[in-house]
C-alpha positions as CSV (number, residue, x, y, z in Angstrom):
1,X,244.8,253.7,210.4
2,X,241.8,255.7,209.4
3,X,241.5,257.1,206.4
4,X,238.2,258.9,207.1
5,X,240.1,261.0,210.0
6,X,243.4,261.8,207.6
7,X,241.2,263.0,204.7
8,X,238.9,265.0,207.5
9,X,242.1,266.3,209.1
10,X,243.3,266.9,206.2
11,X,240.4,269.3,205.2
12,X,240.2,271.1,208.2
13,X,244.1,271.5,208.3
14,X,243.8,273.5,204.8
15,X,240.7,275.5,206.2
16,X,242.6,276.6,209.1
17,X,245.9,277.3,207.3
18,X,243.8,279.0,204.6
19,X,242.7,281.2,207.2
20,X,245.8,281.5,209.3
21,X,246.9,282.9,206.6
22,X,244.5,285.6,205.4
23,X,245.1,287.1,208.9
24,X,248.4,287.1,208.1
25,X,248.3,288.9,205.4
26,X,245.8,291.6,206.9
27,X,248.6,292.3,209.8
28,X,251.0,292.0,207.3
29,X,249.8,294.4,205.5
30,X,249.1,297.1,208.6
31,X,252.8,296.6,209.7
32,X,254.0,297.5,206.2
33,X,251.2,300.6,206.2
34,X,252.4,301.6,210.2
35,X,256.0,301.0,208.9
36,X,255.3,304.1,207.0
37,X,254.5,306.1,209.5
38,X,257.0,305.4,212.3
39,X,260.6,304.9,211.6
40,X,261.4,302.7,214.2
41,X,258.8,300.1,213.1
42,X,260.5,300.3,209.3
43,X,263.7,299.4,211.0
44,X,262.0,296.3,212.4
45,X,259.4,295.2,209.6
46,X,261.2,292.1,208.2
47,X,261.6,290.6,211.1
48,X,258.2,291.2,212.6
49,X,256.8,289.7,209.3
50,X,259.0,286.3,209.5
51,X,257.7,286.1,213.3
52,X,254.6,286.6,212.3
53,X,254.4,284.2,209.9
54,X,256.3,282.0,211.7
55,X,253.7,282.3,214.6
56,X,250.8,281.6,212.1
57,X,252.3,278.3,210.7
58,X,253.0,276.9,214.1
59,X,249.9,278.1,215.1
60,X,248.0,276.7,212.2
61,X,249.5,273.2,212.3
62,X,248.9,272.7,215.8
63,X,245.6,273.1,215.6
64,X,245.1,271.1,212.7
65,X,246.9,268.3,214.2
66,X,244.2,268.8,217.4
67,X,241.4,268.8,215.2
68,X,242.9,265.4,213.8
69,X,243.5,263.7,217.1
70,X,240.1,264.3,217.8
71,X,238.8,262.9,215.0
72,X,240.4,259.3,215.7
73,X,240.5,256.8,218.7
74,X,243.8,255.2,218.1
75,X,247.3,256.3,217.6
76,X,246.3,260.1,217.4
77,X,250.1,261.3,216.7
78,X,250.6,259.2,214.4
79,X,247.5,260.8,212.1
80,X,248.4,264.2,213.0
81,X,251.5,264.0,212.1
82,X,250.6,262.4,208.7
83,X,248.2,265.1,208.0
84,X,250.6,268.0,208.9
85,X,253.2,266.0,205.8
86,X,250.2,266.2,203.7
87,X,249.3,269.4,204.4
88,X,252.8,271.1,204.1
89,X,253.1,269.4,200.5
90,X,250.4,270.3,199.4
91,X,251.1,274.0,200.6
92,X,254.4,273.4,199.1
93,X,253.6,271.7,195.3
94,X,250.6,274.2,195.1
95,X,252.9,277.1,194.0
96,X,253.2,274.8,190.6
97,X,256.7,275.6,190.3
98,X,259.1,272.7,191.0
99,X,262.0,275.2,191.7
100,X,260.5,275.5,195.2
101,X,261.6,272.2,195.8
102,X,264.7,273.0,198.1
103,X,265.9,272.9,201.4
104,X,263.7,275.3,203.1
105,X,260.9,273.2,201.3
106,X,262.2,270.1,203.3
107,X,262.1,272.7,206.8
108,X,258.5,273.5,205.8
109,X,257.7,269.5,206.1
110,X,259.4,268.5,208.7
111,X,257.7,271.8,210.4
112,X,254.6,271.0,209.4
113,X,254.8,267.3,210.8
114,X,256.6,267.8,213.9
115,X,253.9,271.0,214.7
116,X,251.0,268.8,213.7
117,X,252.3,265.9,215.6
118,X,252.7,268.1,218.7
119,X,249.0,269.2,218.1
120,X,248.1,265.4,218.0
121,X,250.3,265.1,221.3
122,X,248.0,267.6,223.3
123,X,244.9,266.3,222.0
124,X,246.1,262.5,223.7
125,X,246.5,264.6,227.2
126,X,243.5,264.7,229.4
127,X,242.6,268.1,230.8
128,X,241.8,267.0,233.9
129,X,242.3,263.5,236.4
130,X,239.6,262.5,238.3
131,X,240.5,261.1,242.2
């Protein structure tokens, strides 16, 4: 187990979630604007927000559990999938309100792991076999 790749992954994880989701909010915010203008976009804005921020954590923990499988040698899925936990509760316990603490909470961890963990899974795959 290293320690030194679950606190690294762990940093980088955040960074990229922290920015995942600033993009979010920019095209969230130019949905809602277009919405305005165009009624059949208004019609369709909730759902194109959820899938967009659906998108953005999937996207998000992936590559923060490939950043992490990089960073060790040994039992890659294993870190990335710790690191996506960590990551989703501290995501989770940073809103400082223990209310939040339901069952979509428990969807956001085991999202978080399984989407890091898939992330570690693709960085363990070579990209190409040599004959």
């Amino acid at each position: 187990m290293s320690i030194k790749a679950i606190i690294l992954g762990t940093l980088l994880s955040i960074v990229i979630f922290l920015s995942g989701q600033l993009v979010y909010i920019l095209l969230a915010a130019f949905i809602g604007s277009s919405a305005n203008e165009y009624t059949a976009m208004n019609e369709y804005k909730t759902l194109l927000w959820f899938c967009l921020s659906a998108a953005t954590f999937s996207i998000s923990f992936i590559l923060g559990g490939l950043f992490t499988s990089i960073l060790t040698d040994k039992k890659k899925v294993l870190h990335a999938a710790i690191v996506g936990f960590l990551v989703a509760a501290i995501s989770i316990l940073s809103a400082g309100d223990l209310s939040a603490l339901n069952y979509k909470a428990l969807i956001m961890l085991v999202a978080g792991l399984g989407f890091s963990a898939l992330g570690g899974r693709l960085g363990t795959k070579p990209t190409y076999r040599q004959l």
